[in-house]
N, C-alpha and C positions, 0 to 999 in steps of 0.2 A: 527426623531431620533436625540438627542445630540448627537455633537462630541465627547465630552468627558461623558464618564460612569465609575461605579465603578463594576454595575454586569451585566450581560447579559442575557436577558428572549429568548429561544433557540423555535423555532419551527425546530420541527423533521420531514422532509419527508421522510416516511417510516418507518413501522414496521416489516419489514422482517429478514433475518439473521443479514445482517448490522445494520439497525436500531437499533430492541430488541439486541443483543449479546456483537456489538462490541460498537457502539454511547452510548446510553442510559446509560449504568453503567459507562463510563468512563466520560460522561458528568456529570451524578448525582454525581460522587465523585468530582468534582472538585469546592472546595470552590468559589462563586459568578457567576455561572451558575445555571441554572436553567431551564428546560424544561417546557414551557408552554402550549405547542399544540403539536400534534402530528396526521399526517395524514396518515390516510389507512384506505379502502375502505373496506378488510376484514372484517366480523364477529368476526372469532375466534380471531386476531390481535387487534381488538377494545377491547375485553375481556380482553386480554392481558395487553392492555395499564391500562384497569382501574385498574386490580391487581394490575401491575408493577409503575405505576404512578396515580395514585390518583387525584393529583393536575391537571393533563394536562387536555387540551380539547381535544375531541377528532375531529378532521375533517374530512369528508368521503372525499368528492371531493376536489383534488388538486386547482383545480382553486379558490375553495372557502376560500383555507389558504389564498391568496392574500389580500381578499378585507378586514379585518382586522387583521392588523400589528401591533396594540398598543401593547408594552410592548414588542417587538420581536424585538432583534438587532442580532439576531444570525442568519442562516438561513442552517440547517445540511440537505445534501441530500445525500440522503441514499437508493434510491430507485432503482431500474432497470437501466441500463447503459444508457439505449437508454433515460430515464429522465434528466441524467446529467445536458446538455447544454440548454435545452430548460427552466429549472427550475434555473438553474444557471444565465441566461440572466434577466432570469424574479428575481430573486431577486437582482439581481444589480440595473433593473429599477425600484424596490423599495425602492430603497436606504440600504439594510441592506447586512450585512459582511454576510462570508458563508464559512461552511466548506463543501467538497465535495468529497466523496467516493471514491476510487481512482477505475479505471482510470475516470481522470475528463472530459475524453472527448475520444471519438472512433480514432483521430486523432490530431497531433501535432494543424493541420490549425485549428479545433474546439476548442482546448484549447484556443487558442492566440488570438480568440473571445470573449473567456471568460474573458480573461487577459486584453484587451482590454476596456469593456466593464465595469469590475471592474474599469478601471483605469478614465474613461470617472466620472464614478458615486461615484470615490472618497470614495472606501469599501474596504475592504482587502478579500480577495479569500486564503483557508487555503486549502492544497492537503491530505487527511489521507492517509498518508505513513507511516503507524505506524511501520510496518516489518522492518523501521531504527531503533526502540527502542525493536528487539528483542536479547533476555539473547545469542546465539550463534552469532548473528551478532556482537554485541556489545563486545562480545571477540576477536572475527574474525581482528576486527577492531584494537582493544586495542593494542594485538600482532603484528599484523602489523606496525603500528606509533610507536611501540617500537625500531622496526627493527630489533629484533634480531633472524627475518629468510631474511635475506638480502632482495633483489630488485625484487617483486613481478611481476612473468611471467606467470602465469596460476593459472585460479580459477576455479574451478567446484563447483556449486551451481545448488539444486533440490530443487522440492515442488511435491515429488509423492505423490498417491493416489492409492487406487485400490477401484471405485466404478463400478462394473461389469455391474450395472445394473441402464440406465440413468433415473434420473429423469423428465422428459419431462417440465423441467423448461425453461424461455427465457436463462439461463446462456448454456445450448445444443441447442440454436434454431440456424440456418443456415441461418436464415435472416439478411443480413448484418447489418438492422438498428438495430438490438436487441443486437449487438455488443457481444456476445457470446463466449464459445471459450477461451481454457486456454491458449494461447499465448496471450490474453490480458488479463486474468485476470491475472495468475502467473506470465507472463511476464512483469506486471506494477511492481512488486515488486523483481522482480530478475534482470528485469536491470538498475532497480534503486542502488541495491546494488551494482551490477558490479561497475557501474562507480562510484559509492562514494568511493572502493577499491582501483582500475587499473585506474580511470582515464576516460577522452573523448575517444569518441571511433570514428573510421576513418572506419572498414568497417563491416559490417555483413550478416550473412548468415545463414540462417534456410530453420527446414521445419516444416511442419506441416499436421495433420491428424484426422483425425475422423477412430478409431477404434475400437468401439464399437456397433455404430450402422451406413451405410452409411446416409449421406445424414445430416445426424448432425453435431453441429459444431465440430471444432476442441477439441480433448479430449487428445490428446499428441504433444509433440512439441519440439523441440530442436535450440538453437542460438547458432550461434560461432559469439564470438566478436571479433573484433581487434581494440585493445587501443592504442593509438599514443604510448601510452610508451615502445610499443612493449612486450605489453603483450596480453594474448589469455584467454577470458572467456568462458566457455561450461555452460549455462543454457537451463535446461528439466525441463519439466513441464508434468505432467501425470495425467489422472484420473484412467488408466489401468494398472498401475506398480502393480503387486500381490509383486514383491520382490525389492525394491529401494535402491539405493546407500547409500552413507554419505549426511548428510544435505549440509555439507561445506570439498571442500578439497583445502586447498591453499599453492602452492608453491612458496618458494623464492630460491635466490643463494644460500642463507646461512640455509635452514629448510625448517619444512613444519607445516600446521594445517591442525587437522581431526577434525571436529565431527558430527559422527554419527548421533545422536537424534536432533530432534528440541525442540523450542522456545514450551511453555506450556500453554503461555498467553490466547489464543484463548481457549483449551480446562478449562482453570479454567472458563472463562465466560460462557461458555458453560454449565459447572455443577451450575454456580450461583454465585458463586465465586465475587469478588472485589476488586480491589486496598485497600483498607481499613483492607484485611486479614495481618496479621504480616506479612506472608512468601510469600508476593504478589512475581511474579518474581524469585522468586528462584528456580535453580533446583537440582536436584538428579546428573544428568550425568556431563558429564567433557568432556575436550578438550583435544586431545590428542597433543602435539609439538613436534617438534624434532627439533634441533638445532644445527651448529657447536658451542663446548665450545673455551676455551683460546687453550687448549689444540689440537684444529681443529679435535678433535674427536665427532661422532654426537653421542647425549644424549637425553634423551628419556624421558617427565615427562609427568604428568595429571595433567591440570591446572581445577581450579573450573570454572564456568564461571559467567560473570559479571552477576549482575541483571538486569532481562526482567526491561523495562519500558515505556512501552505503556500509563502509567499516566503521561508521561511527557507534551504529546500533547496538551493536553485542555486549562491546564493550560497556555503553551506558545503560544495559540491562544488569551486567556483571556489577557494575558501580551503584547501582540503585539493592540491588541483591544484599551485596556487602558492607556497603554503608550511608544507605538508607539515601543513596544522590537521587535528583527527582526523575521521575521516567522520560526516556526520550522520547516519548510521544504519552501524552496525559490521556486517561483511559475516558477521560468526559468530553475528548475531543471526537474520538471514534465513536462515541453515542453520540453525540451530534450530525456527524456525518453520516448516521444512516437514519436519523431522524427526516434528514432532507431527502435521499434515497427513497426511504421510504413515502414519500411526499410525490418524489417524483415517479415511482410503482402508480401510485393513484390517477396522477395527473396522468401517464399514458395510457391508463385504462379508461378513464372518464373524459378527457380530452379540456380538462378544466386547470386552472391554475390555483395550487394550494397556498394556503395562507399559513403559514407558522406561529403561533401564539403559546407561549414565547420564541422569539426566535432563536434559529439553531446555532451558537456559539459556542467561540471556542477558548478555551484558558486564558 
């Protein structure tokens, strides 16, 4: 592979929800990618690939995307958690760049092999943390850095669900290696947000459970953070909520934000939907603020909220690719964030509250 490129030939591992949903459309809208190959082992998945991608080969067996790389400088893994790092290492020792599913790895130590490993073989390692470019986050934010609800002391941030009834997929299996279990899948993305909020965090404390079926993985879950800034974060994560909170509730000195609904991004891909639609990213609902005025009396508006943009990603992967722009998500953010994961793995098994030293920060 050149060092220097102008486009990117993308082999895809995996056509499952990640692959087909969230990769694939936001790779194909991104001017100078290009998806070449795509591996699954699937039937109906292969079917899929040939409607949805045309151009691509298709590969059954994983091992066999290795032995020809011509025209592949991208390497997108997209597949089962427990694939991450094994499929991760092995596209470093091939020399090609790689974006990687988020969580990139079951464990902070597994990342930082990753990290490693990219650095040995001189590739850049990209984390899909797309839920930073979601339309409520991205207000959440905005208001914030405005500062006009003063010095941010507690956030509540959810991602419920009510699915009654498990699917018997690896994402419920209790097998450690299969990395399962919505404290690390909703918890790669809610404490990621945390800390880009409030800041490093110094201790944490959770729990976690399977209550749906026993013996499965965990399917509801709850952290408390504690932020050096002396702030407190409350993220749940559920597949059993029948009735769930606000997406976001954040308070400062001076105000507060609600809002209600989430981010929309995922269900547009979902119906088929594209970055490429006019109204990509926009939504219907609002943010509710409250504020003190000049007047120190609090005031009450509905703000619109920013635009989702999940199409930001590809492209600031392509632009770090080709000339060296910084990653859109810094790969010592995402060892951080499972630095705390991994803290709170402990804290639900011990029922004790973990101390960080140093604590877990972010760029």
């Amino acid at each position: 592979m050149t060092a220097q490129v102008t486009e990117c030939g993308v082999l895809l591992m995996g056509y499952g929800l990640a692959g087909r949903v969230f990769h694939a459309p936001l790779i194909e809208s991104t001017p100078g990618l290009r998806i070449r190959a795509v591996v699954t082992s699937d039937a109906e998945r292969q079917s899929q690939v040939r409607a949805d991608l045309p151009q691509a080969r298709i590969i059954a067996d994983p091992h066999d995307a290795w032995a020809d790389l011509d025209g592949i400088d991208l390497v997108v893994i997209a597949g089962a958690n427990r694939t991450h790092v094994p499929q991760a290492l092995e596209a470093a020792a091939r020399g090609r760049h790689m974006v990687i599913d988020k969580p990139i790895a079951g464990t902070a130590d597994d990342a930082q092999r990753i990290v490693e490993a990219a650095e040995r073989a001189g590739v850049q390692v990209h984390a899909f943390q797309n839920r930073r470019w979601d339309s409520d986050f991205l207000t959440l934010r905005a208001i914030a850095e405005a500062g006009g609800i003063g010095s941010l002391h507690r956030l509540e941030s959810r991602f419920e669900r009510f699915r009654p009834l498990p699917r018997g997929t690896w994402r419920e299996s209790a097998d450690p290696e299969d990395l399962g279990g919505v404290l690390l899948d909703f918890g790669a993305h809610l404490v990621d947000q945390a800390i880009e909020l409030l800041g490093p965090v110094r201790t944490v404390h959770a729990q976690a459970r399977a209550v749906r079926h026993a013996g499965s993985a965990d399917d509801d879950m709850q952290i408390t953070l504690g932020h050096t800034s002396g702030g407190v974060s409350l993220l749940i994560g559920s597949q059993a909520a029948a009735l769930g909170g606000p997406r976001f509730l954040l308070l400062g000195t001076r105000g507060a934000v609600r809002i209600v609904e989430s981010d929309t991004q995922e269900t547009a891909l979902r119906a088929g939907r594209t970055p490429a639609d006019a109204d990509w990213g926009v939504e219907s609902f609002t943010a509710e603020v409250r504020a003190l005025g000049p007047d120190h009396e609090l005031a009450a508006q509905q703000r619109a909220l920013s635009t989702g943009r999940w199409d930001t990603f590809y492209p600031g992967v392509l632009a770090s690719i080709i000339s060296g722009a910084p990653y859109p998500v810094p790969l010592g953010d995402v060892v951080a964030n499972l630095e705390v994961l991994d803290a709170a793995r402990a804290s639900a098994a011990s029922g004790e509250s973990i101390v960080l030293s140093p604590a877990a920060a972010h760029a």
